[in-house]
C-alpha positions in Angstrom: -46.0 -30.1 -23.5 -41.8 -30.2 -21.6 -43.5 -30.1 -18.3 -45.6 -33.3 -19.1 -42.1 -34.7 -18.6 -41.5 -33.0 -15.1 -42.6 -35.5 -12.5 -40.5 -37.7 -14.0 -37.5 -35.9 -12.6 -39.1 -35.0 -9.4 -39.7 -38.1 -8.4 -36.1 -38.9 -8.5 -34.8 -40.1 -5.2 -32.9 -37.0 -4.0 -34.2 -34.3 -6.4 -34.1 -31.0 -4.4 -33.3 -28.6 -7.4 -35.8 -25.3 -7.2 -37.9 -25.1 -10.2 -39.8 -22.0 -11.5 -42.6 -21.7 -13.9 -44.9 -19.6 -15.0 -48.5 -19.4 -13.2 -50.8 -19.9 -16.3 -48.0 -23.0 -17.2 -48.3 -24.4 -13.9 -51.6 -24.3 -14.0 -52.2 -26.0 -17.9 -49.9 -28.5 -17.1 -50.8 -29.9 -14.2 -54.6 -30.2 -15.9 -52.5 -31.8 -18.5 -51.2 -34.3 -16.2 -53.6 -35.1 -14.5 -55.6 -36.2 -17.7 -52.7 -38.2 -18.7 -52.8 -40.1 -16.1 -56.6 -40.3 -15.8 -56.6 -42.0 -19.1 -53.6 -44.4 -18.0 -56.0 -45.8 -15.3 -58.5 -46.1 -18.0 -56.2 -47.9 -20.2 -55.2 -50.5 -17.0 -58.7 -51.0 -16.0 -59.6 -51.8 -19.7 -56.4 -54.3 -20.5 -55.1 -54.8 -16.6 -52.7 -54.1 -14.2 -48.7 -54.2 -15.5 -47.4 -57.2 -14.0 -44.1 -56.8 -12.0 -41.8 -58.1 -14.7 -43.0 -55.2 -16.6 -45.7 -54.9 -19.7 -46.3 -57.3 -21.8 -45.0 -55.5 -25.0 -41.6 -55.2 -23.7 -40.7 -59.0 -23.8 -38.3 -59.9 -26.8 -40.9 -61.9 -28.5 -43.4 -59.8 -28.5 -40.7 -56.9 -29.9 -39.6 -59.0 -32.4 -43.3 -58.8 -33.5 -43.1 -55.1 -34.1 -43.2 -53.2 -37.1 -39.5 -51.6 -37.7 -40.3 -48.1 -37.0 -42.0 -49.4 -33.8 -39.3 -51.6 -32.7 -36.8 -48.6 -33.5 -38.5 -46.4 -31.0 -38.7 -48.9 -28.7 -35.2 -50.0 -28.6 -33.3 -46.9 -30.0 -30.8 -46.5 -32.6 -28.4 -49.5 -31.4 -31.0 -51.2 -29.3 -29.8 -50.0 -25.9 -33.0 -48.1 -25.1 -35.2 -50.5 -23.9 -34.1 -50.1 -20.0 -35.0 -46.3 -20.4 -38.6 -46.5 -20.0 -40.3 -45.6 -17.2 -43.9 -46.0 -16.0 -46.1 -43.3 -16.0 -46.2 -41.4 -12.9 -49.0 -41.5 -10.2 -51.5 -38.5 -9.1 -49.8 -38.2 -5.9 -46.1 -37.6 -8.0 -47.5 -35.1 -9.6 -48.8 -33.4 -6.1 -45.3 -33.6 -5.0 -44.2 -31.9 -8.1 -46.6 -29.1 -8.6 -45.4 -28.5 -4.4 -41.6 -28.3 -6.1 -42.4 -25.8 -8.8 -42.5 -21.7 -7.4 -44.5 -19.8 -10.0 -44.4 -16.7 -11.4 -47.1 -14.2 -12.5 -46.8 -12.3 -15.2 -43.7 -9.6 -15.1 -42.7 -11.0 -11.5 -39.3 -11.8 -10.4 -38.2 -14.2 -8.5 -34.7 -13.9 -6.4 -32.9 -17.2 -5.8 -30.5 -17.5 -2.9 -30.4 -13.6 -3.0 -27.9 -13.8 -5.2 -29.7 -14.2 -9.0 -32.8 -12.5 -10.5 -34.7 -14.8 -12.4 -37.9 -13.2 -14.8 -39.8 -14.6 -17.3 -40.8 -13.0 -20.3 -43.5 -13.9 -23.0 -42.6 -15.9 -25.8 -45.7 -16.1 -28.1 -45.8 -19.9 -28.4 -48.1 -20.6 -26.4 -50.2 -19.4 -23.1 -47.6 -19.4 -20.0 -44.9 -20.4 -22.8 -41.8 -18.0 -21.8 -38.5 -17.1 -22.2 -35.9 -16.3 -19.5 -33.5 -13.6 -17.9 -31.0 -14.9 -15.0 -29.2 -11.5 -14.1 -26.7 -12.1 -10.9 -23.5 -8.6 -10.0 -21.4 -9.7 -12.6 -23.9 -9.7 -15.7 -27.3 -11.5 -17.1 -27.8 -14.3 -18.9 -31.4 -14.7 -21.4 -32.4 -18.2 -22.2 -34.1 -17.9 -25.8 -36.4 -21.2 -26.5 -39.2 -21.4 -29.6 -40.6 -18.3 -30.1 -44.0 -16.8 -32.2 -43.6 -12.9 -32.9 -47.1 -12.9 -34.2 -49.4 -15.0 -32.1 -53.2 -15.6 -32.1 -53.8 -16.4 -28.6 -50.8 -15.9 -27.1 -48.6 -12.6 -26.0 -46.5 -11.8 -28.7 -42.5 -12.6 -28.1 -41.1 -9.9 -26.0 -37.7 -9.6 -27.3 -37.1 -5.7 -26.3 -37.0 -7.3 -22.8 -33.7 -9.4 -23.7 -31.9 -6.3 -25.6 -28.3 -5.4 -24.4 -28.3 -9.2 -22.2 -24.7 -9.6 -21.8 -24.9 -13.7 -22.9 -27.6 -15.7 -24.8 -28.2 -18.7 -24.6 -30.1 -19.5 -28.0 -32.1 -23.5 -28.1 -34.9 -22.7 -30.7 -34.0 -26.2 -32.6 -37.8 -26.2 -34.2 -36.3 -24.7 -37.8 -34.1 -27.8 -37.9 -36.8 -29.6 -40.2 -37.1 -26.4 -42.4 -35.8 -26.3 -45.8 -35.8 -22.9 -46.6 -32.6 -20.6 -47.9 -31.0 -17.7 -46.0 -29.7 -14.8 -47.3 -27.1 -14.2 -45.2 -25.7 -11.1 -46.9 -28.4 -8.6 -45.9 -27.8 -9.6 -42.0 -24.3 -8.7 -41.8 -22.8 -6.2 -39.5 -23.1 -3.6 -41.8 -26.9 -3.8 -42.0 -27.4 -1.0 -39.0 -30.8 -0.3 -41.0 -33.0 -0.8 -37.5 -36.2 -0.1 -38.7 -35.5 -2.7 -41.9 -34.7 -5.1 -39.2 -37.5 -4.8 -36.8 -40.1 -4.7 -39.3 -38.2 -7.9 -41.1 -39.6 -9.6 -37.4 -42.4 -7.6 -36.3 -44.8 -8.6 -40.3 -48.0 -10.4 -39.7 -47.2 -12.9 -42.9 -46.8 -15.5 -40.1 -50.4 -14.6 -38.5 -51.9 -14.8 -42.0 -50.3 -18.2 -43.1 -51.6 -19.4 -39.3 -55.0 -18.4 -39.9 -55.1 -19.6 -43.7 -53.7 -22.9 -42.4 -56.7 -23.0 -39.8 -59.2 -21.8 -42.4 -57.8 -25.3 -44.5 -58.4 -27.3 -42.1 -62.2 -25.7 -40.9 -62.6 -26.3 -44.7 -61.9 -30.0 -45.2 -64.2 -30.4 -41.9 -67.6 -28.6 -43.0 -66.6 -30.9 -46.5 -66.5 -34.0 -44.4 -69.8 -33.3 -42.5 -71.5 -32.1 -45.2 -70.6 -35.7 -46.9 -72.1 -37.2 -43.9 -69.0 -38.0 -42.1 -67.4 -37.0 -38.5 -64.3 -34.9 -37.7 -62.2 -36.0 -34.9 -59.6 -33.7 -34.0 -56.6 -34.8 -31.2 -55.9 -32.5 -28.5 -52.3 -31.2 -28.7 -51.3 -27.8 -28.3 -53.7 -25.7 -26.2 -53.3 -22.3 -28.2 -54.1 -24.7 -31.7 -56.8 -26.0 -29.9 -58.5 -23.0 -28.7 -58.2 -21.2 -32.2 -59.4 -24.1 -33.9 -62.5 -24.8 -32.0 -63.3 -20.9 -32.5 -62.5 -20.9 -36.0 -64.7 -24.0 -36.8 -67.4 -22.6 -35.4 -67.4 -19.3 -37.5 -67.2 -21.6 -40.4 -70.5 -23.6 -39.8 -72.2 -20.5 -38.8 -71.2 -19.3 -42.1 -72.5 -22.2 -44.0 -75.5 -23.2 -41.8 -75.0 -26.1 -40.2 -76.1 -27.1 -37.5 -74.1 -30.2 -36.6 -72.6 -30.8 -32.3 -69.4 -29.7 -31.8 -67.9 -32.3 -28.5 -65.0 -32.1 -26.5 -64.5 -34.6 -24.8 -62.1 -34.3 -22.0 -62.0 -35.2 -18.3 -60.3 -31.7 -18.0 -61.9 -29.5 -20.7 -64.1 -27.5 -18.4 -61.7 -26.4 -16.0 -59.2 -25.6 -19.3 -62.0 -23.6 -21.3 -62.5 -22.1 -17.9 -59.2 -21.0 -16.5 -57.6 -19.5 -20.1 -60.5 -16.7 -20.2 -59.2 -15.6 -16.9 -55.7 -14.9 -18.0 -55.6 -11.7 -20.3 -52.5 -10.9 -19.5 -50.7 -14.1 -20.8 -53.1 -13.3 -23.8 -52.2 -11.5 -27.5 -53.6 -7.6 -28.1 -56.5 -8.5 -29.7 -58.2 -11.0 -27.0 -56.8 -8.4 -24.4 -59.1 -5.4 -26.3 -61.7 -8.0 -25.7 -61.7 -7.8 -22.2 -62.2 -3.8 -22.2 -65.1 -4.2 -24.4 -67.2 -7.1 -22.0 -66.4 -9.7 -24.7 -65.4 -12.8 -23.3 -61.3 -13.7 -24.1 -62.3 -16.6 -26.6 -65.4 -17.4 -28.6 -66.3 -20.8 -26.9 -67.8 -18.9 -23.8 -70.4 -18.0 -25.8 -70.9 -21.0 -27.7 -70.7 -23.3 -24.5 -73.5 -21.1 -23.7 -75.5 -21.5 -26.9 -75.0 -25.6 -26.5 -73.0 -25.3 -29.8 -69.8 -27.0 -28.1 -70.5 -29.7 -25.7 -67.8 -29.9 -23.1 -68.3 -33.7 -22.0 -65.4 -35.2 -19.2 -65.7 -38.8 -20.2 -66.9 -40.9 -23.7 -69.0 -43.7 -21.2 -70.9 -39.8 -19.7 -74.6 -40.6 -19.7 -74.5 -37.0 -21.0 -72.8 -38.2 -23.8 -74.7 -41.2 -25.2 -77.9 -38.9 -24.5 -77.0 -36.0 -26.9 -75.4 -38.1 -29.3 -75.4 -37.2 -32.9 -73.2 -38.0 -35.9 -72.0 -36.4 -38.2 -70.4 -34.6 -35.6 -66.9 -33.2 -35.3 -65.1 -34.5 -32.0 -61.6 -32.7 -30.2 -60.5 -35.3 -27.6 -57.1 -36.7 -26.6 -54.6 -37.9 -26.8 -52.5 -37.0 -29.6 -50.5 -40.0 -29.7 -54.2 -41.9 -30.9 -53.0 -44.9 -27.7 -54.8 -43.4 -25.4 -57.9 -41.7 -24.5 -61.5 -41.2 -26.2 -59.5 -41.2 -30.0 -59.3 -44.9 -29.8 -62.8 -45.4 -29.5 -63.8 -42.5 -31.9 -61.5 -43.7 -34.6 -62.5 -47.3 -34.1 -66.0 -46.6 -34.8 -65.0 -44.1 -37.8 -61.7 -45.5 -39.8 -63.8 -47.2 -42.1 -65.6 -44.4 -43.3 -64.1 -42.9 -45.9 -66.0 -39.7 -45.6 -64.7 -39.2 -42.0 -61.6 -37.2 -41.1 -58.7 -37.0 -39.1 -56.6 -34.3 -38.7 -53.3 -34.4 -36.8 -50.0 -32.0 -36.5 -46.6 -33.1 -38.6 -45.3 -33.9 -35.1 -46.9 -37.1 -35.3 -46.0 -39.5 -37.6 -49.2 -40.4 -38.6 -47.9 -43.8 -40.5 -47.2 -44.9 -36.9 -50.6 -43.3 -35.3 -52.7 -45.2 -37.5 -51.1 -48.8 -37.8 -53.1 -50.5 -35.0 -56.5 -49.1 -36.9 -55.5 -50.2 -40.4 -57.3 -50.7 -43.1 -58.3 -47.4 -42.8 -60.7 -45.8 -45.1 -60.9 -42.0 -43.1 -59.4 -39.6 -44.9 -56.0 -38.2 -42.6 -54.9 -34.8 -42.8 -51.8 -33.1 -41.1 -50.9 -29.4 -40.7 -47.8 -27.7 -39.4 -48.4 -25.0 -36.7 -45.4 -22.8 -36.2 -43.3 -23.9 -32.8 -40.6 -21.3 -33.1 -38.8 -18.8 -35.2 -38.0 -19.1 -38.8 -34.6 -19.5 -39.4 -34.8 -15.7 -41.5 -35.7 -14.1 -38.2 -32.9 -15.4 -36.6 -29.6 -13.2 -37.6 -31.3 -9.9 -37.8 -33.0 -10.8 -34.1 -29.3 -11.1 -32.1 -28.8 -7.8 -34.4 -31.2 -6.1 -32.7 -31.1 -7.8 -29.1 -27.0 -6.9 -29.1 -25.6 -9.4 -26.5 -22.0 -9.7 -26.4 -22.0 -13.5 -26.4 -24.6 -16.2 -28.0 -24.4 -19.9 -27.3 -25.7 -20.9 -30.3 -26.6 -25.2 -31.0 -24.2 -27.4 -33.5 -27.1 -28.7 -34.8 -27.6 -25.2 -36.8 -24.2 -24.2 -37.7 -24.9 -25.0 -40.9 -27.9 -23.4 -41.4 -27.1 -19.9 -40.2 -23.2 -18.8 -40.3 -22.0 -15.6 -38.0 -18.9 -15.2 -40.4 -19.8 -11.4 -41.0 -20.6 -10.6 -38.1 -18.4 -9.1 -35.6 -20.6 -6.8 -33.0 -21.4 -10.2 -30.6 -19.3 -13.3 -30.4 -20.7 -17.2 -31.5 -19.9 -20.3 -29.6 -21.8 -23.6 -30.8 -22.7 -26.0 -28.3 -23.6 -29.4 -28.0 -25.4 -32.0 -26.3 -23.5 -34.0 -23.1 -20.4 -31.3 -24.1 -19.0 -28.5 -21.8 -17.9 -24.8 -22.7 -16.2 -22.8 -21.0 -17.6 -18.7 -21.2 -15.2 -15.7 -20.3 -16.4 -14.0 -17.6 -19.1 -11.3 -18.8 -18.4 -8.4 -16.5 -14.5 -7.4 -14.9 -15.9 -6.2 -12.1 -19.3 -5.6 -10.2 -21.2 -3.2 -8.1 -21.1 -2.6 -4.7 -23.5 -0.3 -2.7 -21.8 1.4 0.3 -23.8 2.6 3.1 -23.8 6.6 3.6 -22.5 5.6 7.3 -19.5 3.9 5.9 -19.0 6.3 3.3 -18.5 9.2 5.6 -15.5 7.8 7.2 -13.4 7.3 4.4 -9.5 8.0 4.6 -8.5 8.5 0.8 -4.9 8.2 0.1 -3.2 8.8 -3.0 -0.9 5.9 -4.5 2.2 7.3 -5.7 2.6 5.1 -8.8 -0.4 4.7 -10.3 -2.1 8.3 -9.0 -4.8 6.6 -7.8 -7.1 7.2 -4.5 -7.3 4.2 -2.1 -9.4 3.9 1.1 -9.9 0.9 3.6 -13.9 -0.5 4.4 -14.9 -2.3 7.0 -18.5 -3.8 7.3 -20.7 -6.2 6.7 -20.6 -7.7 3.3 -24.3 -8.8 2.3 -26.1 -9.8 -0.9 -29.9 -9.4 -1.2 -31.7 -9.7 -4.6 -28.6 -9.8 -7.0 -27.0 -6.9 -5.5 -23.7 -6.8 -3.4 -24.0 -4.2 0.0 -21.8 -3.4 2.3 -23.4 -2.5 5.7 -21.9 -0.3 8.6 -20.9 -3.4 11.2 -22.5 -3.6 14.6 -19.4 -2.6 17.4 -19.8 -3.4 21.0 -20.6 -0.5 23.1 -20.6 1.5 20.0 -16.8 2.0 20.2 -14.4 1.7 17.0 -10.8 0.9 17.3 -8.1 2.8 14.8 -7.0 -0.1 12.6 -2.9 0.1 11.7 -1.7 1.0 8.5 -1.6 -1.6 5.9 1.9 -1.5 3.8 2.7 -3.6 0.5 5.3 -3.7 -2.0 9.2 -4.3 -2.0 11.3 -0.6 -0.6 13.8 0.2 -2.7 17.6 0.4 -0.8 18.5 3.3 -2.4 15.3 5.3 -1.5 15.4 3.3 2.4 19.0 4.9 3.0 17.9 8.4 1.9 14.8 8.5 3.9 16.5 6.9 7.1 19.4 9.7 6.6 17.3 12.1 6.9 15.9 11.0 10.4 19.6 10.8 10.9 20.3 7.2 11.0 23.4 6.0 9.0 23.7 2.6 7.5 25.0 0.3 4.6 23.2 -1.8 2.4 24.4 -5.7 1.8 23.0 -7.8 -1.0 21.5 -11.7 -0.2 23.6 -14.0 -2.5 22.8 -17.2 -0.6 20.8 -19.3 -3.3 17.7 -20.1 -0.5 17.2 -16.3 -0.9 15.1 -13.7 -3.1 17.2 -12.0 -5.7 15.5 -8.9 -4.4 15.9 -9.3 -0.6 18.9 -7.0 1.1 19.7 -5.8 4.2 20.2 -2.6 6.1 23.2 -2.4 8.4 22.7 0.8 10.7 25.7 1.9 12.4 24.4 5.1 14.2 22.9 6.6 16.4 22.9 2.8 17.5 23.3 -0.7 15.6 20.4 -2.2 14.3 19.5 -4.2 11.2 17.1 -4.3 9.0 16.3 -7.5 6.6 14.1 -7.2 3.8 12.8 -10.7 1.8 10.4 -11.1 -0.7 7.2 -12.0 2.0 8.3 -10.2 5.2 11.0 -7.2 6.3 11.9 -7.8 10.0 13.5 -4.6 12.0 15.9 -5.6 14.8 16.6 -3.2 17.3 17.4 -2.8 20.8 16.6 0.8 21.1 12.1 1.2 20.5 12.5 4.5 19.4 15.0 3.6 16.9 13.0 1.0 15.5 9.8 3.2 15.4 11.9 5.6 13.7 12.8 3.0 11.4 8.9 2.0 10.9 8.4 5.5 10.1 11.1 5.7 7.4 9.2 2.3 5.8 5.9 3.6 5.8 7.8 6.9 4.0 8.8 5.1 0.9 6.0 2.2 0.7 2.3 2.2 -0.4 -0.4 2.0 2.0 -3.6 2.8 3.8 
């Protein structure tokens, strides 16, 4: 349903940010668009074009007409909103945008500017939904978004992929309208029970209150048509959708009726069509299916069997042929302002033996005002769209990251006070945090050719071996190389020793004696000089100085052997390759 939102950004004058997605996503969402807007024209050839000044419901007078609730969503909290809305976006935006978007098939990677590793990962939500790893030299990062560990339809969350990410980033803000208690005692740091914890994730109560919750529903419809009324159901998610159109028709099967199932959709066939060729993006179950010559889902079959009739438009002469009522009707849109559902509920809110069924998402007081009175009966279900807040503590147990970003908005409902294995930041919206650096150092692979010219040398102070490399420094798919350099003529040049670090006088005067050169040392005291500078007087074999500051040493001399004498007694005492 977030990329519905997508060609909204794209569209922005200057946009040029890269975008990846997963294929099946892609795919479903751009069908999804390109309804929306199919049923936008519909809606302007049915009330007319917007004039220029903008639509008619945004002038004051017309606002001040609205219902509160209306005029709140409108306007916003403070009434600064208004300006914020934004026509809907054209066909050829949402070409450009699908030409924007790089996608990924299942378990591919994607390398951005050679430098970061970007996969996506199942997240059981929905088909396509995902999560995210961004891995670059110095660590990885795993975006973590709503999540279902036991799905239907979809491919169960994949959270073994994310375990040991050095940083996640944690937005699963769907358990914000749950009520439920945590006990946060038996997720503390000393619960190391593993198997406890991964079967606390990994039970099928979830599946089972899913399927019970689909089974209500299937129930209160076969009630309604066996009363004589109709069933319209709003398209929303595509995972609910698909489950409840195979679940309703088990149900009449089962009670022997015979009564059309439509869909009514101008991009139903091509959807139906395109998630049974996608097993991969698909739950165990449906996947067995596929080894056995079953097809993915249920409706193949039925399509076949002229149980479901997939229709594109409500005005199809196909339609007003094969008409029957009762009947029981999935169509779009959600919101009930556009689409087939207006005319469907216009013909059926005043029977009170019809039904509606929606998802909590909507607020169905607001869905139904333009149709009221009503008589239909209205019924919403809640469909999981993340983790419970339970699964929460003892999944960043198991996954092991050493820093989650975790929102404001649930600090209150989960608390990280007993645990110390992984550090807690909270975030917040339009706020920046700053994140120590997840790795000290990185990895860099050294070619064999490079490697076989090394010239160790052994610091004196901190008994360490040190070497000097010279290549080419390049960085191809998240990893840092260093390749052997391409001389003219094939012909290397020795490269002079490199020196650091202040010589001590005492240590200067013994080494030069011993080359048998005598000198004394004087102190700087001049304020514009380092406290640690000096200089070397040499009196014999021949006078020459040497003056040692804090960023340079500079030999005078008039004799060159004495001052490469003098070179050699530096490089004696200092540290260097």
């Amino acid at each position: 349903m977030g990329m519905l939102g997508l060609p909204f950004l794209t569209r922005m004058e200057g946009f040029s940010a890269k975008i990846y997605i997963t294929e099946a996503a892609a795919r479903i969402g751009q069908l999804m668009m390109e309804e929306l807007i199919c049923m936008n024209m519909e809606y302007r050839q049915f009330y007319g074009a917007e004039e220029s000044s903008g639509p008619q419901w945004m002038k004051w007078e017309e606002l001040e007409l609205l219902p509160s609730a209306l005029r709140k969503i409108a306007l916003g909290e403070d009434g600064s909103e208004l300006g914020g809305w934004m026509p809907l976006y054209s066909a050829a935006h949402v070409k450009d945008c699908i030409s924007k978007v790089q996608t990924l098939r299942f378990g591919e990677e994607a390398c951005y500017n050679g430098i970061l590793i970007i996969k996506a990962f199942s997240s059981g939500l929905d088909i396509g939904a995902c999560n995210w790893i961004i891995s670059g030299a110095k660590g990885n990062i795993a975006y973590i978004s709503g999540s279902n560990f036991a799905s239907g339809h979809a491919m169960d969350f994949d959270y073994r992929a994310i375990q040991g990410s050095d940083l996640i980033l944690y937005s699963d803000l769907s358990s914000l309208e749950s009520t439920e208690d945590i006990d946060q005692s038996s997720f503390s740091d000393d619960n190391n029970n593993w198997e406890e914890l991964i079967n606390s994730l990994s039970n099928y109560d979830e599946s089972v209150e899913e399927m019970e919750k689909l089974a209500f529903i299937c129930s209160c419809a076969i009630d309604s048509v066996k009363a004589g009324g109709s069933v319209l159901i709003p398209i929303n998610r595509v995972g609910v959708f698909l489950q409840l159109l195979e679940q309703i028709a088990i149900f009449m099967e089962c009670s022997s009726l015979k009564i059309p199932i439509y869909i009514i959709s101008s991009v139903a066939e091509e959807l139906l069509s395109y998630t049974n060729t996608i097993p991969e993006w698909l739950c165990k179950q449906r996947q067995e299916k596929l080894f056995s010559g079953d097809p993915l889902f249920a409706h193949v079959k039925l399509i076949k069997e002229k149980k479901i009739h997939v229709i594109p438009a409500v005005h199809s002469p196909k339609l007003l042929m094969n008409w029957q009522e009762p009947c029981i009707v999935f169509s779009p849109h959600w919101s009930l302002r556009l689409g087939p559902t207006i005319h469907l509920l216009r013909r059926w809110s005043g029977d009170h033996n019809s039904l509606l069924v929606l998802e909590n998402e909507v607020d169905a007081e607001l869905a139904v005002l333009p149709f009221k009175p009503i008589s239909m009966k209205v019924l919403q279900c809640s469909f999981l769209s993340g983790k419970k807040l339970q699964k929460v503590q003892p999944l960043l147990k198991i996954l092991q990251p050493k820093l989650v970003l975790f929102p404001e908005e649930l600090r209150t409902h989960v608390s990280f006070s007993d645990v110390t294995s992984f550090s807690v930041s909270h975030y917040s919206e339009n706020e920046t945090i700053h994140i120590p650096s997840l790795k000290e150092s990185a990895e860099l692979e050294i070619a064999a050719d490079i490697a076989s010219k090394f010239q160790w040398r052994m610091l004196k102070q901190k008994k360490l071996n040190i070497t000097r490399l010279k290549g080419r420094l390049f960085v191809n798919h998240g990893k840092h190389q260093l390749l052997p350099e391409n001389e003219p003529g094939g012909s290397s040049q020795t490269r002079p020793f490199l020196h650091w670090g202040s010589p001590d006088p005492e240590n200067l005067l013994a080494e030069l004696s011993k080359m048998g050169i005598n000198g004394s040392v004087e102190r700087c005291m001049t304020d514009a000089e380092s406290e640690d500078g000096f200089t070397v007087k040499v009196q014999d074999p021949e006078k020459s100085m040497i003056e040692v500051r804090a960023a340079v040493t500079v030999i005078s001399a008039a004799d060159k052997n004495l001052a490469s004498r003098i070179v050699k007694a530096m490089e004696n005492i200092l540290e260097g390759i």
